[in-house]
C-alpha positions as a printed NumPy array, in Angstrom:
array([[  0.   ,   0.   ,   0.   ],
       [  2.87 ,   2.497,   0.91 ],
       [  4.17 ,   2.229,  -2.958],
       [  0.745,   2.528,  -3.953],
       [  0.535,   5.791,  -2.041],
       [  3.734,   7.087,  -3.185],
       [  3.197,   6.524,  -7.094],
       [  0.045,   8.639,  -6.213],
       [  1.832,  11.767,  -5.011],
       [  4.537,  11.231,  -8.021],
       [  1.367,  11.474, -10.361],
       [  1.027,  14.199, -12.86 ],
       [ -1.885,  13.472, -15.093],
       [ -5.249,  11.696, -14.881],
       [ -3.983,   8.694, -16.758],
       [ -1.669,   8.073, -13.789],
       [ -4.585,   7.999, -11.815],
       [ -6.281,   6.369, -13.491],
       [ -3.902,   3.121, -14.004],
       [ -3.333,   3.711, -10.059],
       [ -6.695,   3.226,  -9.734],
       [ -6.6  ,   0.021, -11.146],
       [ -3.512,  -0.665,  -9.283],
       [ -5.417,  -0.303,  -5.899],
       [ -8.566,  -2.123,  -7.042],
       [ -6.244,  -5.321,  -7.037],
       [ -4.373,  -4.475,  -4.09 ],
       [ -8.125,  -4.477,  -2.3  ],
       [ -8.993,  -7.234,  -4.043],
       [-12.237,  -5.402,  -4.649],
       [-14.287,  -5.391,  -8.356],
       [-14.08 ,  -1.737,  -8.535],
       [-12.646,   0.777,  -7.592],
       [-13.938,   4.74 ,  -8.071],
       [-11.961,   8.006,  -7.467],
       [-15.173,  11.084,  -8.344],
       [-14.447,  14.834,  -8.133],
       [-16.806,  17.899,  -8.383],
       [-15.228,  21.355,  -7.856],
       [-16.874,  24.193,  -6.164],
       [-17.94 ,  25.697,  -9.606],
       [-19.359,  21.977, -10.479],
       [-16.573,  21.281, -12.977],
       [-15.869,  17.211, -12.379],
       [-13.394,  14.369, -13.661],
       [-13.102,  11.363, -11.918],
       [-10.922,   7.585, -12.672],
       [-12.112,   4.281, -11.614],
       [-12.752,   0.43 , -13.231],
       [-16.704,   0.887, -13.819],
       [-17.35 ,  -0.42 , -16.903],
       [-17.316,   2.761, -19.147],
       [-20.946,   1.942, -20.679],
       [-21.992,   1.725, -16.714],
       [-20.909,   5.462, -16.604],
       [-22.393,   6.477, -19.927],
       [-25.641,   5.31 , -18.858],
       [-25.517,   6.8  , -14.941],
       [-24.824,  10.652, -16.927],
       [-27.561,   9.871, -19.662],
       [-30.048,   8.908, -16.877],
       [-28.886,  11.795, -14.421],
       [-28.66 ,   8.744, -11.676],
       [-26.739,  11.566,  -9.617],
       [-30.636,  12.628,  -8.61 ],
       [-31.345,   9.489,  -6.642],
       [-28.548,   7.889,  -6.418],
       [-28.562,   6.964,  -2.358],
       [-24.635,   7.344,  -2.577],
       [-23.714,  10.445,  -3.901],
       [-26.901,  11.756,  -1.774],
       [-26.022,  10.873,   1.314],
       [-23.001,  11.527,   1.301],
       [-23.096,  15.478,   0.331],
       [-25.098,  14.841,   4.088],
       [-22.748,  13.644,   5.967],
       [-18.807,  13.628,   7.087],
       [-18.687,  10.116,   7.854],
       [-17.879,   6.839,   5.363],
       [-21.092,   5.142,   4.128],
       [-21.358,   1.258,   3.958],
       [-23.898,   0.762,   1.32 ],
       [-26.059,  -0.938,   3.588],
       [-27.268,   1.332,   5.992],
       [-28.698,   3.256,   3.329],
       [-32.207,   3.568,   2.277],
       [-33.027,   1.926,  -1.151],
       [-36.922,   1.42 ,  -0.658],
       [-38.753,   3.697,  -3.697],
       [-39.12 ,   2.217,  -7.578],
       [-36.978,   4.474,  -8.994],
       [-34.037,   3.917,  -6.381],
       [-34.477,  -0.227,  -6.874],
       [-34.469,   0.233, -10.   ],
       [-31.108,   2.055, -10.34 ],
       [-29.425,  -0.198,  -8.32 ],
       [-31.066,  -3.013, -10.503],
       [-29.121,  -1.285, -13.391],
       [-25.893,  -0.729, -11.876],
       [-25.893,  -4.465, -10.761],
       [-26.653,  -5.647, -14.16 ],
       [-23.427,  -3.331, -15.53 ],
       [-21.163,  -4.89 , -12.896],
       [-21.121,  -2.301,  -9.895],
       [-21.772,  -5.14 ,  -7.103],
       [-24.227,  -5.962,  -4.133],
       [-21.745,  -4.234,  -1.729],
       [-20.387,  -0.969,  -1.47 ],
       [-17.914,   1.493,   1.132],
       [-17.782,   4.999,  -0.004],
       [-15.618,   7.705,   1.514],
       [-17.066,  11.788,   1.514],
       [-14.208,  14.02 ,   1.184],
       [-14.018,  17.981,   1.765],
       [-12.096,  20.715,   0.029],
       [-11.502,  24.267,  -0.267],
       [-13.925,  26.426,  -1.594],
       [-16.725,  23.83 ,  -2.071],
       [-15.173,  21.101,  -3.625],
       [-16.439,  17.382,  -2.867],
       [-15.25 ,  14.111,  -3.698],
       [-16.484,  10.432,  -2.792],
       [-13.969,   7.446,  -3.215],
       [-15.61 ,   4.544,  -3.57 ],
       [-14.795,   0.416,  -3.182],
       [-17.499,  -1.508,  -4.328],
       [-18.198,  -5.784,  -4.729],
       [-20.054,  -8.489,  -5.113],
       [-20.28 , -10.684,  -1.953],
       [-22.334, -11.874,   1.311],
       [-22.648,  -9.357,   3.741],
       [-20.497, -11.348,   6.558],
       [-17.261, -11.333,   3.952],
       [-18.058,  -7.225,   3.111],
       [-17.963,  -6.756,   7.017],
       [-14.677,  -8.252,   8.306],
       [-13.382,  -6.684,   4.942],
       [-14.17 ,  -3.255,   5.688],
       [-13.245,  -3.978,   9.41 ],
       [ -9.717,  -5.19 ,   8.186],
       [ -9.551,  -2.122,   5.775],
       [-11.202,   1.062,   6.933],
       [ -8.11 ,   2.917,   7.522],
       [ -6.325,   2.313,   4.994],
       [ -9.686,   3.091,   2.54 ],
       [ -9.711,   6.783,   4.479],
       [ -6.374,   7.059,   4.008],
       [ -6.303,   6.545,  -0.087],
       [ -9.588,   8.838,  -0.494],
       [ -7.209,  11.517,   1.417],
       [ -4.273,  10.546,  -1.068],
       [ -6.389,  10.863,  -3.917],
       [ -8.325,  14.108,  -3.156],
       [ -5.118,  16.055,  -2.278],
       [ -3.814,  15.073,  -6.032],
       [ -6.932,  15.824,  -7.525],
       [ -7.02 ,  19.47 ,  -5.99 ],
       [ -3.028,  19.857,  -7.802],
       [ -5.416,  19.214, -11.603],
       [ -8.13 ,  21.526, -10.335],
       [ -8.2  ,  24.01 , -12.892],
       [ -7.006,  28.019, -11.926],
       [ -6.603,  26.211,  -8.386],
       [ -5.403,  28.96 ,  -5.831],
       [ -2.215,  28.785,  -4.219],
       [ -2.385,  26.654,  -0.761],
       [ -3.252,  28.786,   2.298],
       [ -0.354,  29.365,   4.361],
       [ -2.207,  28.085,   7.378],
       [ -1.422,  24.074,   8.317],
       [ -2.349,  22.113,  11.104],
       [  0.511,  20.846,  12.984],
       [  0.25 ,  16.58 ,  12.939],
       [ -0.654,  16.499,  16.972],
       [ -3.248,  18.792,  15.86 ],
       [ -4.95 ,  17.063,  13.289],
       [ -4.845,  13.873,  15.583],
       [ -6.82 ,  16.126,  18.321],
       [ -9.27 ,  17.   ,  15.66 ],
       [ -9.582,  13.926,  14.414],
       [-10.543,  12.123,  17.534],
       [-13.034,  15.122,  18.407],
       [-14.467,  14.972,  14.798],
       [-15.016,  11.14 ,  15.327],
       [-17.074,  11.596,  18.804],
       [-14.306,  11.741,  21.557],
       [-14.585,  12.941,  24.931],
       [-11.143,  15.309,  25.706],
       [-10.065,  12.703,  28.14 ],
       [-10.214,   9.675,  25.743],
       [ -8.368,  11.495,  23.302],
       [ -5.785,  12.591,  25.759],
       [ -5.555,   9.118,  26.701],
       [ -5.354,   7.623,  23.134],
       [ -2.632,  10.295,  22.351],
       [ -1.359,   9.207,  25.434],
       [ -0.922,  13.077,  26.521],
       [ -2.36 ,  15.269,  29.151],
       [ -5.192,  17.024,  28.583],
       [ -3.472,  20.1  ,  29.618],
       [ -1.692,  19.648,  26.431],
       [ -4.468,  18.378,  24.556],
       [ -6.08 ,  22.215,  25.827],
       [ -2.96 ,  23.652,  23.854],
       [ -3.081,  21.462,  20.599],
       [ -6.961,  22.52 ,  20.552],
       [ -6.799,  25.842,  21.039],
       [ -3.817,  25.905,  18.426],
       [ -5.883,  25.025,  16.1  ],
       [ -9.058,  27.468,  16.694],
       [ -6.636,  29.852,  16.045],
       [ -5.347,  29.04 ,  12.746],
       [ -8.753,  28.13 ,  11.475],
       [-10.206,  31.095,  13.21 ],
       [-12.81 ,  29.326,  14.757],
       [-14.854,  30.601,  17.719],
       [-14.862,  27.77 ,  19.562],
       [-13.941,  23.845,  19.379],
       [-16.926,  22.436,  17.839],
       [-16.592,  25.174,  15.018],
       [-12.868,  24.042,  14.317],
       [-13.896,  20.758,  13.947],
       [-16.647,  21.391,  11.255],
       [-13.892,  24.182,   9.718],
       [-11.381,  21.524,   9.671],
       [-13.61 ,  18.786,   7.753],
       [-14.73 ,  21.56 ,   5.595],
       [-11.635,  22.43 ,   4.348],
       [-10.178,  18.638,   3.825],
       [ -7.748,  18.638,   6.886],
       [ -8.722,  15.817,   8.718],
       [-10.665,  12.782,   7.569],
       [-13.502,  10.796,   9.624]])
């Protein structure tokens, strides 16, 4: 996975990620794999191992409407597992009767991911499977799925056309860890004990970090620092 993730940042061009795409899908051992981008001023580009006439049909359709994905994800912070979301209604069955005909899978983990200035992203690993196997798989590989939707949305944002220079401001690594944790539900204590620091200092990473992201309190840093892409839950 670590060469994986290094090819990525060497990448200069959407064919790269594109045949890195592919790369990972095996590395998963996944049937597809899907990288999907949509900048603040709705521009998109994407790379991934759908079958292309899959994709042709879910733009000629407008699936992005109702698809149960994309939708609830623009909702939420958090990865989806296909599962837990709701796909009663015709025309919802019937899309994902479609997109199981063209290949997509019964199963299905999808990653949200935030940018500057609007910009969204899902990352997507889907499969065909029983719902045991697609459990202890996405128990054995959550992190490392989070961690490649990161890898992929910070190259996507270097292709992002008349993309402004990088803000100066950067959270510190000890910072983003304390952000993390709070982002994912964690009282101050357990993420002083799980960063095996006071909370004293935990106080001082926090407050850190409202500062750069000129947040009025914590909870507000927390939403500012999903916003703009610096942490991942």
């Amino acid at each position: 996975m670590i060469a994986i993730l290094e090819a990525l940042e060497q990448a200069s061009d959407l064919a790269e990620l594109q045949a890195l795409s592919e790369r990972m899908r095996d590395y998963f051992g996944v049937d597809h794999l899907v990288y999907h981008w949509v900048s603040g001023t709705g521009e998109q580009y994407g790379c991934g191992t759908y079958d292309p006439a899959w994709v042709a049909r879910y733009l000629e359709k407008d699936y992005l409407r109702i698809d149960p994905v994309v939708q609830s994800c623009y909702q939420r912070f958090h990865p989806v597992d296909w599962k837990q979301l709701n796909w009663s209604g015709k025309p919802v069955r019937d899309f994902q009767r479609d997109a199981m005909d063209h290949g997509v899978g019964n199963q299905g983990f999808t990653v949200p991911v935030r940018g500057p200035s609007g910009q969204f992203a899902i990352f997507t690993v889907s499969h065909s499977c029983d719902d045991c196997t697609w459990h202890a798989f996405i128990e054995n590989n959550r992190r490392e799925l989070i961690l490649a939707a990161h890898y992929f949305n910070q190259k996507a944002l270097e292709f992002e056309p008349d993309r402004a220079p990088d803000a100066a401001m950067h959270l510190s690594p000890r910072e983003v860890d304390a952000m993390t944790f709070l982002a994912m539900g964690y009282s101050r204590a357990q993420v002083a004990d799980t960063l095996s620091i006071s909370e004293h200092t935990l106080r001082v990473y926090i407050e850190s970090a409202r500062h750069k992201l000129g947040a009025a309190n914590t909870t507000h840093a927390v939403a500012r620092s999903l916003q703009q892409g610096l942490i991942i839950v």
